[in-house]
MARBA-3410 file (N, C-alpha, C, O; in Angstrom, 1 decimal):
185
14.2,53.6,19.1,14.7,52.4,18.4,16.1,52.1,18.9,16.9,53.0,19.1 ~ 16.5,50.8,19.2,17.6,50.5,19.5,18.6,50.3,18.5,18.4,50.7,17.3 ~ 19.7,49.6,18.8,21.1,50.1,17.9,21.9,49.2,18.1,22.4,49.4,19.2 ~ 22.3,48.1,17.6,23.1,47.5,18.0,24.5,48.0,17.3,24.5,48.7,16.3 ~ 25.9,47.4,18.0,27.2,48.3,17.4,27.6,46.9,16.9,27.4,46.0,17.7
28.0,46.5,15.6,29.0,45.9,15.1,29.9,46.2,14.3,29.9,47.4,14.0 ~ 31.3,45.1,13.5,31.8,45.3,12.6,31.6,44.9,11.5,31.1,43.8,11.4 ~ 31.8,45.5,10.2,31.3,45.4,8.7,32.7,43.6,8.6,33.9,43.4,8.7 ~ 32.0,43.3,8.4,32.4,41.5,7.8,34.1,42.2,6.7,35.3,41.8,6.9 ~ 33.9,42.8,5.9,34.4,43.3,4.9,35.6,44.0,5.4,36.6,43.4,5.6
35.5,45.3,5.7,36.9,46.4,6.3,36.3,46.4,7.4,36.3,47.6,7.4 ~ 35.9,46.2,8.3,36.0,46.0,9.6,35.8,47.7,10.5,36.4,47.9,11.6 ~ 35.1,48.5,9.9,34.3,49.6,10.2,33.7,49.5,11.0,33.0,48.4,11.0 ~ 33.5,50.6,12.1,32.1,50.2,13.4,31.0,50.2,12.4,31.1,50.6,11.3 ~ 30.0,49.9,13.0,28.3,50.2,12.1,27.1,50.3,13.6,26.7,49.8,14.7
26.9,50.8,13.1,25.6,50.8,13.7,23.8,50.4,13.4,22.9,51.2,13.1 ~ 23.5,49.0,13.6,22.6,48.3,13.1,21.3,48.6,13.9,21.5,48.9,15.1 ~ 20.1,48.5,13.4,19.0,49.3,14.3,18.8,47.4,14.5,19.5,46.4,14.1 ~ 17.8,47.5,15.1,17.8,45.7,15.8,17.3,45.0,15.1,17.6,43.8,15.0 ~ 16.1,45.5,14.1,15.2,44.7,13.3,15.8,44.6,11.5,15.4,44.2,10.4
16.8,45.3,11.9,17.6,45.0,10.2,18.1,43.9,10.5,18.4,43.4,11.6 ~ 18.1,43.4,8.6,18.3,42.1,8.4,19.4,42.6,7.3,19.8,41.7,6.7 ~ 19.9,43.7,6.9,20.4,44.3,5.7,21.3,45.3,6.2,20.7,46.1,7.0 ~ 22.5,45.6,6.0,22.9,47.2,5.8,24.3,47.3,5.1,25.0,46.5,4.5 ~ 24.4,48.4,5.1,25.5,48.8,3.8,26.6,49.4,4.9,26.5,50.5,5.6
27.3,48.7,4.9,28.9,49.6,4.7,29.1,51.2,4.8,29.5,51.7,3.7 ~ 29.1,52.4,5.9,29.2,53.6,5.1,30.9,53.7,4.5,31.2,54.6,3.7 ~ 31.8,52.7,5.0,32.9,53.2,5.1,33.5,52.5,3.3,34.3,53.1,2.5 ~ 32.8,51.3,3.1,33.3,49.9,2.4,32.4,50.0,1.2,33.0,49.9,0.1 ~ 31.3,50.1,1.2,30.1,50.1,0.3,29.2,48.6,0.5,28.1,48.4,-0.1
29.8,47.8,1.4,29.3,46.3,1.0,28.1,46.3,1.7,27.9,46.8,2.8 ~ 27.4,45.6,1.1,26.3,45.2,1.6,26.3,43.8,2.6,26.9,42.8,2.4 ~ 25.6,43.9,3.6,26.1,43.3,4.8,24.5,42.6,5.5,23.5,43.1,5.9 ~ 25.0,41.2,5.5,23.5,40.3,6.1,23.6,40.3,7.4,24.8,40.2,7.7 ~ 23.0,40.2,8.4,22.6,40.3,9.8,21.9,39.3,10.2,20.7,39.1,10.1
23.4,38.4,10.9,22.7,37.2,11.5,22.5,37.0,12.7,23.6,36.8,13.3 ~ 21.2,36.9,13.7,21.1,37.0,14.9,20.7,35.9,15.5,19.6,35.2,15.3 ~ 22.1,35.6,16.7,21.2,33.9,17.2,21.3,34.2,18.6,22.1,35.1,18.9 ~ 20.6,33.6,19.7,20.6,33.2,20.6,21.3,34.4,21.9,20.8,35.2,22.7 ~ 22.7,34.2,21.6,23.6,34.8,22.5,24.8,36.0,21.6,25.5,36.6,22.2
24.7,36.1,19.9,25.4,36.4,19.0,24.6,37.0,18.5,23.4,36.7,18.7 ~ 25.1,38.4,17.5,24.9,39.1,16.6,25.9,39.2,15.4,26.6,40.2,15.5 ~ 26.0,38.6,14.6,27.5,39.0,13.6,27.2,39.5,11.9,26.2,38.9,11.4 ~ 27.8,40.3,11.3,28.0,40.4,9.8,28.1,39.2,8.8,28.7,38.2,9.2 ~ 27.7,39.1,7.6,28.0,38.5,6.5,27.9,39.5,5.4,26.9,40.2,5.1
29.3,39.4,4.7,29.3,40.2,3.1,27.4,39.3,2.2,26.9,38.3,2.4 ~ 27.2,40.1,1.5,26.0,39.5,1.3,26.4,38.9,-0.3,25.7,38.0,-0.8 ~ 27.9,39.5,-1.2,28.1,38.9,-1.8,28.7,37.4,-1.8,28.4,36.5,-2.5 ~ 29.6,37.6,-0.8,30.2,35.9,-0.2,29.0,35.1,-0.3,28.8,34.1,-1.1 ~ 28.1,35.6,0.4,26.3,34.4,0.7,26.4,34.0,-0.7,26.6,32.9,-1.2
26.2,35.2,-1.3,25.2,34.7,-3.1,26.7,33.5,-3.3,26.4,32.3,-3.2 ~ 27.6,33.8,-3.5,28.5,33.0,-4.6,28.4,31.4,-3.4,27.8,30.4,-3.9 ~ 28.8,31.4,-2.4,28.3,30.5,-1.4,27.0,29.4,-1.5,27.0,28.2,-1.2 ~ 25.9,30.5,-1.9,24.3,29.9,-2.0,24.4,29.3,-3.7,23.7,28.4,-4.0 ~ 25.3,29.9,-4.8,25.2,29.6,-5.8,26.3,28.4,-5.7,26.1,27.9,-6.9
27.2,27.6,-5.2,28.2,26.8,-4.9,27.5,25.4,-4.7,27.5,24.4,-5.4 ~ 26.9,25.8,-3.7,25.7,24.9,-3.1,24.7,24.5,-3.8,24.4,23.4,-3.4 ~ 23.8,25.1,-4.9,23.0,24.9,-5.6,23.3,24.3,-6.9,22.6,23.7,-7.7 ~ 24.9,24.8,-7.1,25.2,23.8,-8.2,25.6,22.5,-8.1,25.5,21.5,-8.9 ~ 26.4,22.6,-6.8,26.9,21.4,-6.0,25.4,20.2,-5.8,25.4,19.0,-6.0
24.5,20.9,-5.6,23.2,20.1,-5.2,22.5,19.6,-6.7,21.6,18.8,-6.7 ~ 23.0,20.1,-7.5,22.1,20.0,-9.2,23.4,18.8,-9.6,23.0,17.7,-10.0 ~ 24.7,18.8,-9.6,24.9,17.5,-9.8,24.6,16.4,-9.2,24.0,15.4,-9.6 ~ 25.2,16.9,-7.8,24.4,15.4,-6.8,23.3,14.9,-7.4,23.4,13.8,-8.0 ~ 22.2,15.6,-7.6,20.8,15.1,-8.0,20.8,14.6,-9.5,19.8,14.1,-9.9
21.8,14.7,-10.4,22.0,14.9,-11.6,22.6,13.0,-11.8,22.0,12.1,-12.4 ~ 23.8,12.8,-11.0,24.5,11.9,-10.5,23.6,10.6,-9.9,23.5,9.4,-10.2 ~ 23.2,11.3,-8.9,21.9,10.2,-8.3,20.8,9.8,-9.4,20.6,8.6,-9.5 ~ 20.3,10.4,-9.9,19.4,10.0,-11.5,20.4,9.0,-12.0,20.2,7.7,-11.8 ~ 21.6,9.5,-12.8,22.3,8.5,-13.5,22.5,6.9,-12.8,22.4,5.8,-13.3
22.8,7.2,-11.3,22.8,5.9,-10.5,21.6,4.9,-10.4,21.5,3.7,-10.5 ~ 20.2,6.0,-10.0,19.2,5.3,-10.4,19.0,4.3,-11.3,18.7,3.1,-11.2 ~ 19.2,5.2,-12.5,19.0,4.5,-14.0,19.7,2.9,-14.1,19.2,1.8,-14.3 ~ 21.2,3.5,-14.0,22.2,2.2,-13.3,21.4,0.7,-13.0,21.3,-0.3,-13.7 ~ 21.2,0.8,-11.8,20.4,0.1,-10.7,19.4,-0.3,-11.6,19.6,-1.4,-12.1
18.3,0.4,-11.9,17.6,0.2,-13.0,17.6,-1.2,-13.3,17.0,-2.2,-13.0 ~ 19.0,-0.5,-14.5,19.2,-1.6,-16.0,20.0,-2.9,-15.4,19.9,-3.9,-16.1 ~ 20.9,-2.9,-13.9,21.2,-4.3,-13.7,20.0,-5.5,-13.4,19.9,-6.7,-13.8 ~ 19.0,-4.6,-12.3,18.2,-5.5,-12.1,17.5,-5.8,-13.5,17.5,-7.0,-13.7 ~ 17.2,-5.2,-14.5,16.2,-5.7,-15.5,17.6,-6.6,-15.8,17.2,-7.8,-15.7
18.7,-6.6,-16.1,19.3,-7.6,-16.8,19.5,-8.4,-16.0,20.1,-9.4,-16.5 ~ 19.0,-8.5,-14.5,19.2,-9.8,-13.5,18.2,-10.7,-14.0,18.2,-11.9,-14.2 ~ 17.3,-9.8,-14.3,16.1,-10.3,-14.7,16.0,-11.5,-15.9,15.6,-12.7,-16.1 ~ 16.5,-10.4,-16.7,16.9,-11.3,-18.3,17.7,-12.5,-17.8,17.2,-13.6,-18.0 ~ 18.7,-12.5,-17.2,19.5,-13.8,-16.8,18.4,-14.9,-16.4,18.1,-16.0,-16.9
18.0,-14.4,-15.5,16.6,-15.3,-14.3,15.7,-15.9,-15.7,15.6,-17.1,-15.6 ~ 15.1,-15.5,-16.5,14.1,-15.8,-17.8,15.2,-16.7,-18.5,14.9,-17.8,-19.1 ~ 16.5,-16.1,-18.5,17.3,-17.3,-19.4,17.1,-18.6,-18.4,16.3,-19.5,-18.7 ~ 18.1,-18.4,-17.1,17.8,-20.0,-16.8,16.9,-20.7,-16.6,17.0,-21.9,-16.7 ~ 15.2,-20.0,-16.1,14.6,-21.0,-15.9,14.5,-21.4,-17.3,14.5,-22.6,-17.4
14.3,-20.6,-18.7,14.4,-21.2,-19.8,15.0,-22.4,-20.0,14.2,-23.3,-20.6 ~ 16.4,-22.9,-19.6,17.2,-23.5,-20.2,16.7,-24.4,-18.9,16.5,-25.4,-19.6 ~ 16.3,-24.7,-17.7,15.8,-25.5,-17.0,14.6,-26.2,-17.8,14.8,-27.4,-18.2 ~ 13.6,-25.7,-18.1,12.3,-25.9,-18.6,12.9,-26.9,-20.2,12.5,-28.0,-20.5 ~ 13.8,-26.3,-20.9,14.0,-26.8,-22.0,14.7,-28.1,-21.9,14.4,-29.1,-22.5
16.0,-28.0,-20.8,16.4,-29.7,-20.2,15.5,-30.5,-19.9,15.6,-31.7,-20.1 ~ 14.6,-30.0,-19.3,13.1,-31.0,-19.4,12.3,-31.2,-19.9,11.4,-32.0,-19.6 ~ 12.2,-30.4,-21.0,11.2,-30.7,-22.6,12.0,-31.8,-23.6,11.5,-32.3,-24.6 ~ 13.3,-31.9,-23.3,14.1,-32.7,-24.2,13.7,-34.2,-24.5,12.7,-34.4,-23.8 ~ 14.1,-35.2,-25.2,14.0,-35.8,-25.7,15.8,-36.5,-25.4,16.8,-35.9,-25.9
15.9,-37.4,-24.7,17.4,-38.3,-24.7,17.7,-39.6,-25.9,16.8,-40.4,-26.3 ~ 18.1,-39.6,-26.0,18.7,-40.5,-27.5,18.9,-42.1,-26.5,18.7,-42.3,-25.3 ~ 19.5,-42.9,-27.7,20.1,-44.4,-26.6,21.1,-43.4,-26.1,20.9,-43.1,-24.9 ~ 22.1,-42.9,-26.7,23.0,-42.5,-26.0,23.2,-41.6,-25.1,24.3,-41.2,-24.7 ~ 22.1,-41.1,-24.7,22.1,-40.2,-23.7,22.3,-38.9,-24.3,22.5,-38.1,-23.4
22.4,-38.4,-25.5,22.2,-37.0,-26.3,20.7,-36.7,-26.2,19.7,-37.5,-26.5 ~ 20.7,-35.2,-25.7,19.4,-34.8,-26.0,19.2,-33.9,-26.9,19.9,-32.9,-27.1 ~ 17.8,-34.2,-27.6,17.4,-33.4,-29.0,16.3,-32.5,-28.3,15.9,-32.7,-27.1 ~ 16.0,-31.8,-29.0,14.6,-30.9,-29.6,13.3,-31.8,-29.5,13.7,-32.8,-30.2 ~ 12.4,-32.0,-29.3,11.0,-32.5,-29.5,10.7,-32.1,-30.6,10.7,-30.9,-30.6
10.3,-32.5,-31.7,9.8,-31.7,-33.1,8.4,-32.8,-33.2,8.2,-33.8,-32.7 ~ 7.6,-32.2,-33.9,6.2,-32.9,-33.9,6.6,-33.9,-35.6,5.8,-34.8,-35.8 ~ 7.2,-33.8,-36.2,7.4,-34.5,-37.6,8.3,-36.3,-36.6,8.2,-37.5,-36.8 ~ 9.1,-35.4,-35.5,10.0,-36.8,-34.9,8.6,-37.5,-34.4,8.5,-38.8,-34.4 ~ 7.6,-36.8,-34.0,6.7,-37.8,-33.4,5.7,-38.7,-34.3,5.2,-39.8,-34.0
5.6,-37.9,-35.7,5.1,-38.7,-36.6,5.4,-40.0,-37.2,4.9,-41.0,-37.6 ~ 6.8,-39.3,-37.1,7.9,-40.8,-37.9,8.2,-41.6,-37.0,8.3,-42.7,-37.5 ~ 8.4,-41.5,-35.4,8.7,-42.4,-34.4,7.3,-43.8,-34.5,7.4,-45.0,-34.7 ~ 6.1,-43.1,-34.3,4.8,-43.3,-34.1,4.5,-44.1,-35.7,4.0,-45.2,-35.8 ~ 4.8,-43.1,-37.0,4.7,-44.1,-38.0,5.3,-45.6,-38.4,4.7,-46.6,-39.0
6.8,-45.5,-38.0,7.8,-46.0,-38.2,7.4,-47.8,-37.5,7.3,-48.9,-37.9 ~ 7.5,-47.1,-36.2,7.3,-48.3,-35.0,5.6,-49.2,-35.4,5.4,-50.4,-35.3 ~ 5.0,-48.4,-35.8,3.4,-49.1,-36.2,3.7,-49.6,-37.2,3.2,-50.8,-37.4 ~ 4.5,-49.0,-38.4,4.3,-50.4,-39.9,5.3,-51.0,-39.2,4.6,-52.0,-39.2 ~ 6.4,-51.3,-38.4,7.1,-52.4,-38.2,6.3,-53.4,-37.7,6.4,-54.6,-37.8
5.3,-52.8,-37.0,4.5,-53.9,-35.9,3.7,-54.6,-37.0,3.4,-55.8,-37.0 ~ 3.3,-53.8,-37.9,2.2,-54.7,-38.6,2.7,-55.5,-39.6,2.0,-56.5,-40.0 ~ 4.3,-55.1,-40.2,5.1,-55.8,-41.1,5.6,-57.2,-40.2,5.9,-58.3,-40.7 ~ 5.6,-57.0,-38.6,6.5,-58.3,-37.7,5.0,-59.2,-37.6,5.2,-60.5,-37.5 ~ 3.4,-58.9,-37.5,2.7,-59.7,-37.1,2.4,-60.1,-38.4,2.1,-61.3,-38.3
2.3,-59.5,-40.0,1.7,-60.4,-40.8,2.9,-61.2,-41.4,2.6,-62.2,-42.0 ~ 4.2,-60.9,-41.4,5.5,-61.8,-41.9,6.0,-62.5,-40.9,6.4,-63.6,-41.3 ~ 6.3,-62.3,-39.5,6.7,-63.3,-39.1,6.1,-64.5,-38.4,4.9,-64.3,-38.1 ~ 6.7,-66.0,-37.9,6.4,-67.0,-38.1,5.4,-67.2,-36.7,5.8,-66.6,-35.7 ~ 4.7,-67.6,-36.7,3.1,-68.0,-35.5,3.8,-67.9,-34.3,4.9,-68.5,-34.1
3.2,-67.3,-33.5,3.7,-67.3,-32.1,4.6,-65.4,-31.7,4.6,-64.7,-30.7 ~ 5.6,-65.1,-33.3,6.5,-64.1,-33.0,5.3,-63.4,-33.4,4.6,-63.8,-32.5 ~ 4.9,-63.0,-33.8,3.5,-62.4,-34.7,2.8,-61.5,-34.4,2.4,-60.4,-34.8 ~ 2.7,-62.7,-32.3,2.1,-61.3,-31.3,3.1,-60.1,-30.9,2.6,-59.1,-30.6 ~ 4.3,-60.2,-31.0,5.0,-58.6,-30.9,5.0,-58.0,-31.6,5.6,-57.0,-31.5
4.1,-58.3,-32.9,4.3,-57.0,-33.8,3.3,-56.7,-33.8,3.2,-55.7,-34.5 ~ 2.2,-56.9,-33.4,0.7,-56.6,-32.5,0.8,-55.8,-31.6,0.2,-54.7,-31.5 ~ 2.0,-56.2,-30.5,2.2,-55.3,-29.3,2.9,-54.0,-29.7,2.7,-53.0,-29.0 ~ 3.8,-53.9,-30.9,4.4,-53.0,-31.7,3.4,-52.0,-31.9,3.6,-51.0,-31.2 ~ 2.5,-51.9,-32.5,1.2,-51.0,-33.2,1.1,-50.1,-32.1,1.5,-49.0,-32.1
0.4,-50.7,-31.1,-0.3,-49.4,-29.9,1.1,-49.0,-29.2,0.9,-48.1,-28.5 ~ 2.4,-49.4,-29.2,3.2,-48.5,-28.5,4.0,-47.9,-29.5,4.7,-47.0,-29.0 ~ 4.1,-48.2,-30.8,4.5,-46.9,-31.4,3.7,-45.9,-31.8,4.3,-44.9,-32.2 ~ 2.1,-45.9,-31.6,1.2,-45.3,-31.8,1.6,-44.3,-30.9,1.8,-43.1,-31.1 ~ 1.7,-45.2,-29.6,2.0,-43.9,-28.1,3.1,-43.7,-28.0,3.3,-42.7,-27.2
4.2,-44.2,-28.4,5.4,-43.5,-28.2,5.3,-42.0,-29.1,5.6,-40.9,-28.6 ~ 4.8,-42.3,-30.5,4.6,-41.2,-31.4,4.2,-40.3,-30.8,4.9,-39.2,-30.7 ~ 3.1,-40.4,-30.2,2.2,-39.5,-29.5,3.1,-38.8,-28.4,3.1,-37.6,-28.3 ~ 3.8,-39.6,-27.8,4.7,-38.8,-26.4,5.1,-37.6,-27.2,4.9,-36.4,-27.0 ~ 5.7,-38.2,-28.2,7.1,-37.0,-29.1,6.0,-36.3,-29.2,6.1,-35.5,-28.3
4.8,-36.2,-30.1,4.2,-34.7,-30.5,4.1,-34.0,-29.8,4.5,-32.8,-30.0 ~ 3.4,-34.5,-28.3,2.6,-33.9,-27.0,4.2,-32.8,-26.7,4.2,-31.6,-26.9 ~ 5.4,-33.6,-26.4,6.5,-33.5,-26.3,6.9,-32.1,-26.4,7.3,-31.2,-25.7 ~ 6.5,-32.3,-28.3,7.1,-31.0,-29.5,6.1,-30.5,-28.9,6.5,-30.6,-27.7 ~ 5.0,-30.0,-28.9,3.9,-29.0,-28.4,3.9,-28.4,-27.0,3.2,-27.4,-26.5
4.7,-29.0,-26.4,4.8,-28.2,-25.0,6.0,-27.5,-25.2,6.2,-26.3,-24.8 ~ 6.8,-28.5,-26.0,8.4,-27.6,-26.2,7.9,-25.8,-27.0,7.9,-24.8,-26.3 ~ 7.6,-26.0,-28.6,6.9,-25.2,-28.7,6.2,-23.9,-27.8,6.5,-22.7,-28.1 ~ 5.2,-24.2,-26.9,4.6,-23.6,-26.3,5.3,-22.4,-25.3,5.4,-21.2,-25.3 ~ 5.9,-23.7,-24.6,6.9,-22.8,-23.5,7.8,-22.1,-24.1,8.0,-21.0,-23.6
8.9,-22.3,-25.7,9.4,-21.2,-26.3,9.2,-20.2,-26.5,9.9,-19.2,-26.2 ~ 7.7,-20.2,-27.2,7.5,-19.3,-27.5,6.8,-18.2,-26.2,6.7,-16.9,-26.5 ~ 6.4,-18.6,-25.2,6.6,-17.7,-23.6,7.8,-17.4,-23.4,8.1,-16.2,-23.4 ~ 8.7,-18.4,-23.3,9.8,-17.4,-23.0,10.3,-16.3,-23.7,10.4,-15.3,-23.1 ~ 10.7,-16.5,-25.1,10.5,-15.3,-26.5,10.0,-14.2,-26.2,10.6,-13.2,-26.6
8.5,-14.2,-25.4,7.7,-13.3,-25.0,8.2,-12.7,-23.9,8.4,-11.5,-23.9 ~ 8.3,-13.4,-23.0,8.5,-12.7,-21.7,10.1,-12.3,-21.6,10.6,-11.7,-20.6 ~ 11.1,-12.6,-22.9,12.5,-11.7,-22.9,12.3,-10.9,-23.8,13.3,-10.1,-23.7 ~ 11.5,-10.6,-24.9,11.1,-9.4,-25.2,10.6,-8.4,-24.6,11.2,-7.3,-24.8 ~ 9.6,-8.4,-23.6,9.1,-7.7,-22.9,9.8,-7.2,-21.8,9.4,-6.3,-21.1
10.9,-7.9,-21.7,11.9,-7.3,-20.9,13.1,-6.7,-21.3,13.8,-5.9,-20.7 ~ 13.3,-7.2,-22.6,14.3,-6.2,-23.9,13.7,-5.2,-24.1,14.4,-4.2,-23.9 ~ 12.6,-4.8,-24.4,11.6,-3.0,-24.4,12.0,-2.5,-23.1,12.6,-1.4,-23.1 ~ 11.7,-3.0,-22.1,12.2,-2.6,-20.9,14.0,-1.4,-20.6,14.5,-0.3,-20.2 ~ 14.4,-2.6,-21.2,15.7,-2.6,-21.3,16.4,-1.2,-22.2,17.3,-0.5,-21.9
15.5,-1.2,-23.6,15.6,-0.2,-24.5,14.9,1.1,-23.7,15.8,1.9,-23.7 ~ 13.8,1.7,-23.1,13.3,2.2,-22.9,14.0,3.0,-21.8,13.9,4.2,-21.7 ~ 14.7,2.1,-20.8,15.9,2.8,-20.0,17.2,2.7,-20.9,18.2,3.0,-20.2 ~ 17.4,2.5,-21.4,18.7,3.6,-22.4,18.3,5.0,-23.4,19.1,6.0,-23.7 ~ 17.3,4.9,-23.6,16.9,6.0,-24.2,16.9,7.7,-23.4,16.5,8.7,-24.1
END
């Protein structure tokens, strides 16, 4: 069996290592001593230095990974809240165009009651301007009837889309508020 000669990592004692040890003890020191063999080298390691070394490292590596989760989660919750933002504006896009503009250029709500009353309002005027006023003006309140009929009608159709699309949007930022709770938890 061969023998290689080194020194103990520790007190620095000759040793004598047989070639296929990976282990030896100290006779002079008591330490126990790892055997590292590469290429062109043979050298000592205290085998306690390793452990506190290997445990350094392992704890060092359990935050990183601990740290990296928390960052994940991070990342996460901005995109979902990019998200939420993105569901807000097209909301508020979709809703500037469900609006309703005034003469004055104020915009309302679509409500299905505005389309009743626009649509009721404009039809008895038409039928109050064709049976009261004088021969000839008579026909505009004829013409009155079918376009407050259909103006009415725009408003409901109007309110019923507005409606509609609310209540998707409602939907689709709740379903991204669960989201939202579900990574905080």
């Amino acid at each position: 069996m061969k023998v290689e000669s080194l020194a103990c990592d520790n007190c620095g004692a000759s040793l004598e290592v047989p070639e296929k040890a990976n282990y030896v003890t100290c006779n002079y020191c008591s330490t126990q001593l790892r055997i590292h063999r590469e290429e062109s080298v043979t050298f000592s390691e205290v085998v306690e230095k390793l452990k506190k070394r290997t445990a350094k490292v392992e704890k060092r590596t359990a935050e990183v990974e601990e740290r990296t989760e928390e960052v994940e989660d991070q990342l996460a919750l901005l995109k979902i809240e990019r998200e939420l933002d993105q569901i807000d504006r097209d909301w508020e896009r979709e809703r500037d165009g469900l609006m309703l503009k005034n003469k004055n250029g104020q915009k309302t709500v679509p409500t299905v009651t505005q389309g009743y009353v626009a649509g009721g309002v404009m039809s008895v005027m038409g039928i109050f301007i064709s049976v009261v006023a004088p021969e000839g003006v008579g026909f505009m309140g004829l013409v009155m009837i079918p376009a407050g009929l259909a103006w009415g009608y725009y408003v409901y159709h109007r309110a019923q889309l507005y409606e509609r699309a609310l209540a998707l949007y409602v939907e689709r930022r709740l379903i991204v508020e669960r989201r939202v709770k579900a990574l905080k938890k």
